[in-house]
C-alpha positions in Angstrom: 0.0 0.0 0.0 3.0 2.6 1.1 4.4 1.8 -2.2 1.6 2.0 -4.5 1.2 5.5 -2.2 5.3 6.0 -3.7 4.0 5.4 -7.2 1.1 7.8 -7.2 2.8 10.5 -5.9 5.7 10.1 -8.4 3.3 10.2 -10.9 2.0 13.3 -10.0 5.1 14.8 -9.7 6.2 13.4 -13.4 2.5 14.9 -14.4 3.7 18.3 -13.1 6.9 18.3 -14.6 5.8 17.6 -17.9 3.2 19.7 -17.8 5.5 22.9 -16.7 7.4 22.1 -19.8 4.7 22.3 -22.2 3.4 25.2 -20.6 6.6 27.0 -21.0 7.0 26.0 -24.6 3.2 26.6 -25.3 2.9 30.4 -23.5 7.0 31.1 -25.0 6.6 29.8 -28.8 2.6 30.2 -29.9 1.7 30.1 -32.4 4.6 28.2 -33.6 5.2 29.8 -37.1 8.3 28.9 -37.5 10.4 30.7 -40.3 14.0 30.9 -41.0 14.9 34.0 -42.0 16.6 35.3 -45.2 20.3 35.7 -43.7 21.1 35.6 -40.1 24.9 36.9 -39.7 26.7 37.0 -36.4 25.5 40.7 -36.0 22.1 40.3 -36.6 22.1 37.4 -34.3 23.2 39.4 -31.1 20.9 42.2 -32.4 18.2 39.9 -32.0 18.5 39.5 -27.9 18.2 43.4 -28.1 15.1 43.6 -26.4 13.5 45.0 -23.6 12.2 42.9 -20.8 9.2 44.7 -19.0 8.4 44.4 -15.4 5.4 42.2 -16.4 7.0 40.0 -18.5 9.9 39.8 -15.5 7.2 38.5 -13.2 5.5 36.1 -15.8 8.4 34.5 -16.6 9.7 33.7 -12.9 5.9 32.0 -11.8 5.8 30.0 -15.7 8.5 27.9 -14.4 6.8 27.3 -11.4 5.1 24.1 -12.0 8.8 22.9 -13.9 11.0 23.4 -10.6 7.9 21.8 -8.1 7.6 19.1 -10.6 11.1 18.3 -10.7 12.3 18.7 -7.3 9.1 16.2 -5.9 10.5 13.6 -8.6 14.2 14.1 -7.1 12.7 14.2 -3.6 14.7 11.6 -2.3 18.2 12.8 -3.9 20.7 14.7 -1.8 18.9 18.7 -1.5 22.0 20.2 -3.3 22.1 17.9 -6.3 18.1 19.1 -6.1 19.1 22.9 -6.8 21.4 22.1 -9.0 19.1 19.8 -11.2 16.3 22.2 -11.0 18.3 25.3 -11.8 20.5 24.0 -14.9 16.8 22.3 -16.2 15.0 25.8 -16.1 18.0 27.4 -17.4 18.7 24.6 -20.5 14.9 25.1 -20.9 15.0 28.7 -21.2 17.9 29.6 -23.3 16.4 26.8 -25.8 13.3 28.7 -25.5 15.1 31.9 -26.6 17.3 30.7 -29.4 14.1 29.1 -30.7 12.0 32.9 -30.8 14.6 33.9 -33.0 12.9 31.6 -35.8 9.5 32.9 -34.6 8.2 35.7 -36.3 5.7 37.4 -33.8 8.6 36.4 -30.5 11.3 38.9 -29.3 14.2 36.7 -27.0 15.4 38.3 -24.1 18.5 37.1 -22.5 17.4 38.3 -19.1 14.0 35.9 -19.3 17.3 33.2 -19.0 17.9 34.5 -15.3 14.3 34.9 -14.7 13.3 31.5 -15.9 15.9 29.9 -13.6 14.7 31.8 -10.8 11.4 31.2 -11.0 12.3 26.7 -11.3 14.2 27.8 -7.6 11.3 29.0 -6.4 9.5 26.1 -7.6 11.7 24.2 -5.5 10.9 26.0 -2.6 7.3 25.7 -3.1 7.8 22.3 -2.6 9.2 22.4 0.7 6.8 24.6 1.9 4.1 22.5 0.6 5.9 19.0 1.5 7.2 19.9 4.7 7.9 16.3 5.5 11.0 16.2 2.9 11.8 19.7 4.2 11.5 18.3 7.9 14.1 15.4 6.7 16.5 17.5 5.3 16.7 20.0 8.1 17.0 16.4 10.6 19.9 15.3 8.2 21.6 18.4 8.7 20.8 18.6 12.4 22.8 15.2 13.4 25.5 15.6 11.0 29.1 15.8 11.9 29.6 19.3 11.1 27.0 20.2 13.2 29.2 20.0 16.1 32.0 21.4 14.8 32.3 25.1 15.6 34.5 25.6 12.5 32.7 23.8 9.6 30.0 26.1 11.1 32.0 29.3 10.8 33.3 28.0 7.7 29.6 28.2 6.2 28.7 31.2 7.7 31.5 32.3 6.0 30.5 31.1 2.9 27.1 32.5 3.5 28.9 36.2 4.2 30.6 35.8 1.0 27.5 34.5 -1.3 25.8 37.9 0.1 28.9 40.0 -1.6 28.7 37.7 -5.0 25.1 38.6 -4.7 25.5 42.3 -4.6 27.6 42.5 -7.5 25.1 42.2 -10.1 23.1 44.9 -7.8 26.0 47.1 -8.8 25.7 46.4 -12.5 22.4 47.6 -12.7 23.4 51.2 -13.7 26.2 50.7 -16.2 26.1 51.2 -19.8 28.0 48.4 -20.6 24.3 47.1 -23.0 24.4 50.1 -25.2 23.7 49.1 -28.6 26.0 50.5 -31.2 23.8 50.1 -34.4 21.4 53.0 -32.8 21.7 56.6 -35.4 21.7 59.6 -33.9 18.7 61.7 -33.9 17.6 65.0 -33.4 14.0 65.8 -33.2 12.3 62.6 -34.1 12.3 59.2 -33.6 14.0 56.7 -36.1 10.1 55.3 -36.4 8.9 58.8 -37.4 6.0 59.1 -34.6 7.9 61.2 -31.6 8.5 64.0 -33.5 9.0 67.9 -31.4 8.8 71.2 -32.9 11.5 73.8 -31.7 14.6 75.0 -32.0 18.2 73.7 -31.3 21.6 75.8 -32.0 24.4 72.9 -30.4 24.6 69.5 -29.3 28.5 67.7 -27.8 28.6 64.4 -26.4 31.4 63.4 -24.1 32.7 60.0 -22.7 33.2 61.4 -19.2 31.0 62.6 -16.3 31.6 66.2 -15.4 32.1 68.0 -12.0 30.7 70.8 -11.2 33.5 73.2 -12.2 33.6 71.7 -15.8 30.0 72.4 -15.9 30.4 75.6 -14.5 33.1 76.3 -17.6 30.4 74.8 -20.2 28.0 78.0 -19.2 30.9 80.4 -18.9 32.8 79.8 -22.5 30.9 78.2 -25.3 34.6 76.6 -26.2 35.2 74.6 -23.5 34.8 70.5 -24.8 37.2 71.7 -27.2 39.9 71.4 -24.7 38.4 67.6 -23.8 40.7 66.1 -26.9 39.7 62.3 -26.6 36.7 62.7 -24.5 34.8 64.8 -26.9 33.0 62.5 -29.1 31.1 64.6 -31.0 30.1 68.6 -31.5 27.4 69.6 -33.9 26.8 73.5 -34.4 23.7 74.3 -36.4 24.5 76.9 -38.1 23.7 77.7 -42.0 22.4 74.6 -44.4 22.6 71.0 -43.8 24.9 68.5 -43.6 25.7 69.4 -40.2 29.6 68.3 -39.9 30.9 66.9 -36.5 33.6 69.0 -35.7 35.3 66.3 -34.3 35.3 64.1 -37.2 34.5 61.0 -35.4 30.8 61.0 -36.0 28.5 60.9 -39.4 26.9 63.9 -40.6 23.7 64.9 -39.6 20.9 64.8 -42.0 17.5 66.4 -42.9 14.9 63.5 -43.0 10.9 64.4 -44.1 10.1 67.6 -46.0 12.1 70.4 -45.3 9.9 74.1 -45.4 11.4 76.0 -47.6 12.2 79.1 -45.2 13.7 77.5 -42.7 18.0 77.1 -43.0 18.3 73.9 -40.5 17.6 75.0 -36.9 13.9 74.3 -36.6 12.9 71.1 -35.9 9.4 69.7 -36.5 6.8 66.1 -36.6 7.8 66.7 -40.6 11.7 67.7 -40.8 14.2 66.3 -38.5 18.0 65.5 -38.5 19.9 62.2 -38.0 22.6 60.5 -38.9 22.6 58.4 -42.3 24.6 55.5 -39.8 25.0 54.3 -36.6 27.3 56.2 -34.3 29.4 53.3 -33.5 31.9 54.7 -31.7 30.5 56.8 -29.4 28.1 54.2 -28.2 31.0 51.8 -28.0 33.0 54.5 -26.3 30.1 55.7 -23.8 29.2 52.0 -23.3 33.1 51.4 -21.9 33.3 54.2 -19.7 29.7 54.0 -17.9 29.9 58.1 -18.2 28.9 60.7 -20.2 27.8 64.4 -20.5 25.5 65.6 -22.9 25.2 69.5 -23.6 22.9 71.2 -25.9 21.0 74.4 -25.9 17.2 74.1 -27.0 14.1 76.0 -27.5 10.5 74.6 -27.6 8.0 76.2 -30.0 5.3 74.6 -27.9 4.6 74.5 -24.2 2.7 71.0 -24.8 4.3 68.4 -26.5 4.0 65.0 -25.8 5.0 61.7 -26.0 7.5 62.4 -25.1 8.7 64.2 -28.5 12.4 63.5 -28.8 14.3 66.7 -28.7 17.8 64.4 -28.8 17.8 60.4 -29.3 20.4 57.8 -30.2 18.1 55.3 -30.0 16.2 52.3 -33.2 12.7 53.3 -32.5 10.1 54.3 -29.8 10.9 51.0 -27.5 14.6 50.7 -28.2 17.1 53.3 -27.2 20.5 54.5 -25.8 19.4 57.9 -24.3 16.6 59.9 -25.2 15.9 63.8 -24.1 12.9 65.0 -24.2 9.5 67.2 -23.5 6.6 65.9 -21.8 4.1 68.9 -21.6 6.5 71.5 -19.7 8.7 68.3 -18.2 12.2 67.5 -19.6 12.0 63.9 -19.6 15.3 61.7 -19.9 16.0 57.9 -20.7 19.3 55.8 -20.2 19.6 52.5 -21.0 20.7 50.3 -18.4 20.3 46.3 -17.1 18.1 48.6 -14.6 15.9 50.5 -17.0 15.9 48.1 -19.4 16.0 48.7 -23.4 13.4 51.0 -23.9 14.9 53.3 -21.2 11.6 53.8 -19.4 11.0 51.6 -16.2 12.9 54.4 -14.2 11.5 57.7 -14.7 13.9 60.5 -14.7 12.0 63.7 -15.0 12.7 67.5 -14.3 9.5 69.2 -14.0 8.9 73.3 -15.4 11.9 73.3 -17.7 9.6 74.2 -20.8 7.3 76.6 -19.5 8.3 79.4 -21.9 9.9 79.7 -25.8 13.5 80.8 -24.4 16.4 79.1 -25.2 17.7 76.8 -22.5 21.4 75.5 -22.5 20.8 71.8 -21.0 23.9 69.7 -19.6 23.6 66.1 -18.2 26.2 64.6 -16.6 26.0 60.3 -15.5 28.1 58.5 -13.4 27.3 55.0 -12.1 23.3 56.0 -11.4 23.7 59.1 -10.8 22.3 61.6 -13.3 22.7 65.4 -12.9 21.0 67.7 -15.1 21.5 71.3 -15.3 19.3 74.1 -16.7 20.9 77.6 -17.7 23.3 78.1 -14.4 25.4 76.1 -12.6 22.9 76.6 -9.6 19.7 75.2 -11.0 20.9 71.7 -10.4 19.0 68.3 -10.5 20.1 65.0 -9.1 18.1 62.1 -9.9 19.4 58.5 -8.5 17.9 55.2 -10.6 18.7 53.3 -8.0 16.5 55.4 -5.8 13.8 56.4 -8.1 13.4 52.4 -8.9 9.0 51.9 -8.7 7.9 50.1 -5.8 6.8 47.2 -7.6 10.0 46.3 -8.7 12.2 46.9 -5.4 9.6 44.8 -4.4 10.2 41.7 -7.1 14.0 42.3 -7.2 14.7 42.2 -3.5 12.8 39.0 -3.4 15.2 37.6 -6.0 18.3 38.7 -4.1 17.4 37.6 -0.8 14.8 35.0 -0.9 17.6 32.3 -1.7 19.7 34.0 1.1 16.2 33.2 3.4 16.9 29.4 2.3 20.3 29.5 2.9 19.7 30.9 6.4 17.3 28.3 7.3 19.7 25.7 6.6 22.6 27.6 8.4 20.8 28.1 12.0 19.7 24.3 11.8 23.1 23.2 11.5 24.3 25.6 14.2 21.1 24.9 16.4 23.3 22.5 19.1 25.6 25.5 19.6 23.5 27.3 21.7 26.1 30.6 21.6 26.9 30.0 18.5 23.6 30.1 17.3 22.2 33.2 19.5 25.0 35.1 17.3 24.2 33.6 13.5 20.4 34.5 14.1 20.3 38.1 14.2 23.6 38.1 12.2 22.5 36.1 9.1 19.2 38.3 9.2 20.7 41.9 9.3 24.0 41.2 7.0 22.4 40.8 3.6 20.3 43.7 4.2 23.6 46.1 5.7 26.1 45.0 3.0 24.1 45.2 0.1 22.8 48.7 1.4 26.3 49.9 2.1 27.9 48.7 -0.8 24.8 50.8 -2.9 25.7 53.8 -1.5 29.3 53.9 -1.4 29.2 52.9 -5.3 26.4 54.3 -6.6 26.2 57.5 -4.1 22.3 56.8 -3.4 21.4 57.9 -0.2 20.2 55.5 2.6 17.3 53.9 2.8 15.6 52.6 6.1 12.9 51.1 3.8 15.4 49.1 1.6 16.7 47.4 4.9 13.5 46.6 6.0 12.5 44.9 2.8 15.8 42.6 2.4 15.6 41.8 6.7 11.9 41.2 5.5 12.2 39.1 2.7 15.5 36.8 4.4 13.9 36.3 7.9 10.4 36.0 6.4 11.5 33.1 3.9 13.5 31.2 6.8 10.6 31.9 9.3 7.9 29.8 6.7 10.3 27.5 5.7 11.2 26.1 9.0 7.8 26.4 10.7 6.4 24.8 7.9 8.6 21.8 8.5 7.5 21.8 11.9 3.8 21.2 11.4 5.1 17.5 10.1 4.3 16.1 13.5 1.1 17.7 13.3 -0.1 16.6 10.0 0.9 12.7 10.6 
């Protein structure tokens, strides 16, 4: 009977399992029209995993694997727990990335390489879903890590807590990758006035644009409103300067960059400053190198001076863009209504730019001309409006919606909850010992990952980000482990 019990139960797990896969490859590869394209080069290939992932999509694709890592982790219930995670992480992440290369023969699909880490996350939380839901294997693990011999050895316990400290700092790192430019595309034109799509278009004016590959401080900045000359004494870190001034082309002066081009129907009094939905200037190619360049030194400064020839624009029109169309960009400036509104690509913001929003309100409110310089370092962005004085500095990291704090904080320390539970188990005969690790392996995560955000980023501190990483570790350990004890209970 116990074994015909066995039998069942494996079915249903094997039941699950498969039916996680074919939900995957049903919700990821519908409607299946399958179609190899005309020529796929090496270029075109990495072109096509340049897509954003939106903060829906994030949260679909971590619960569609689900029913993949529950499935798989009841039908290796009775293998060692770390040959478990392994298992169910290198299955969801196999499963994925097949998923993705596969889009790229399916017409109406866009692959993502961040769905990859997504996908494997959500199998690992499939996993734990299974120990909260079969506390009985959870309860056995926790005894078999309870009586074994390192559980009475002070230093294979510091050694893991060690290894737990350690596993916090690997964590953070991808934390502090969140805000460099190292994904800028380089294939992206340069645009001024319009998008590459032809459906953000602004009407105004614009007399000077200069792009450098360095963030400046506030006495560079303070030169840029004193001497119109001054990023000519940047040499290397100027990577391009457009004056416009007389008839098109507009000529980089530093020679690095394309020309800048009318595109639409020009009017026929107008000599190339005004900007309109019907006449705008870009580049007839991409402006390789100074995405490559921008993309290698995380920085940059932007300076331009612009006038709007209408206090309501919207969309928002694109006053500057190096970007491939309305969802795809490297930076954009631009008007919202009276609003300068400004989007940089990052793993943070994602490809269209706009998960973060980065707005300086009242900067349009008349038909002046306004010289505009924005400076970014790490993820901080500092824009300035006519005088060195009329500063604003907007953090990503702090600026990042609630919803998303919210799902990436349970990625980061949800696993670090696991972890946790394990680690206080094993230390549970060491009564000292244990006291210490509690609290310890509770407030850690939360402290280093905070402390290492604002020394590198220069955020400021946030009591509510140390709540939510102490809530989402102690919370995760708490329901694991009290689950497990309600095995007596249920028998």
């Amino acid at each position: 009977m116990k074994q015909r019990h066995i039998s069942e139960k494996h079915n249903l797990f094997f039941i699950i399992f498969i039916f996680g896969i074919l939900a995957v490859l049903i919700a990821t590869l519908y409607p299946f029209n399958f179609s190899l394209p005309d020529s796929l080069s090496k270029r075109e290939l990495v072109n096509s995993f340049d897509n954003n992932s939106f903060f829906n999509d994030q949260v679909n694709n971590v619960l569609l694997f689900l029913p993949l890592g529950f499935g798989l982790t009841g039908l290796l219930r009775r293998t060692k727990f770390i040959l478990q995670v392994a298992a169910v992480i290198l299955a969801s992440a196999a499963l994925s990335s097949t998923v993705e290369l596969l889009q790229i023969l399916v017409p109406s699909r866009t692959p993502t390489p961040a769905d990859i880490f997504n996908n494997s996350f959500g199998g690992f939380l499939g996993l734990i879903c299974f120990y909260i839901w079969n506390s009985k294997s959870f309860k056995v693990i926790l005894q078999r890590i309870e009586n074994s011999k390192a559980s009475t050895s002070i230093g294979k316990i510091t050694l893991f807590f060690t290894g737990y400290i350690i596993l916090i700092f690997l964590i953070s790192i991808p934390w502090q990758a969140t805000t460099n430019l190292s994904g800028w595309n380089p294939n992206f034109p340069l645009i001024v006035g319009n998008e590459r799509s032809i459906d953000r278009g602004w009407e105004g004016y614009i007399s000077e644009l200069n792009i450098a590959n360095k963030a400046f401080d506030k006495n560079e900045v303070k030169q840029v409103f004193s001497q119109s000359n001054n990023f000519d004494n940047l040499e290397n870190s100027l990577l391009a300067s457009y004056e416009f001034t007389g008839v098109a082309p507009y000529e980089d002066k530093t020679g690095k960059q394309p020309d800048l081009l009318w595109r639409g129907t020009l009017p026929k009094n107008e000599k190339g400053v005004f900007l309109s939905p019907n006449h705008w200037l870009q580049t007839a190619t991409p402006v390789t190198s100074l995405s490559q360049s921008i993309s290698q030194s995380s920085e940059f400064t932007i300076s331009t001076t612009v006038a709007t020839n209408k206090i309501e624009q919207t969309g928002p029109a694109r006053i500057v863009s190096l970007s491939n169309n309305s969802y795809l960009r490297n930076f954009t400036l631009g008007q919202e209504g009276t609003d300068l509104v400004f989007r940089v690509r990052t793993p943070l913001t994602g490809a269209n730019a706009a998960d973060v929003k980065l707005e300086v309100p009242n900067i349009f409110t008349d038909l002046k001309p306004h010289q505009i310089v924005i400076t970014y370092s790490k993820s901080s962005l500092i824009i300035y409006v006519d005088n060195i004085a009329n500063i604003h500095t907007l953090n990503l990291l702090d600026l990042l919606p609630k919803e998303k704090r919210f799902f990436y904080y349970g990625l980061t320390f949800i696993p670090l909850g696991l972890c946790l539970a394990l680690l206080t188990t094993l230390a549970r005969r060491k009564i000292n010992f244990y006291r210490l690790m509690l609290p310890a392996g509770i407030l850690l995560p939360s402290l280093i990952l905070e402390g290492i955000l604002v020394q590198e980023s220069g955020k400021s501190i946030s009591p509510k980000n140390l709540f939510l990483g102490i809530l989402f570790t102690a919370g995760t350990m708490l329901i694991l482990k009290a689950r497990a004890s309600t095995v007596n209970s249920e028998q």
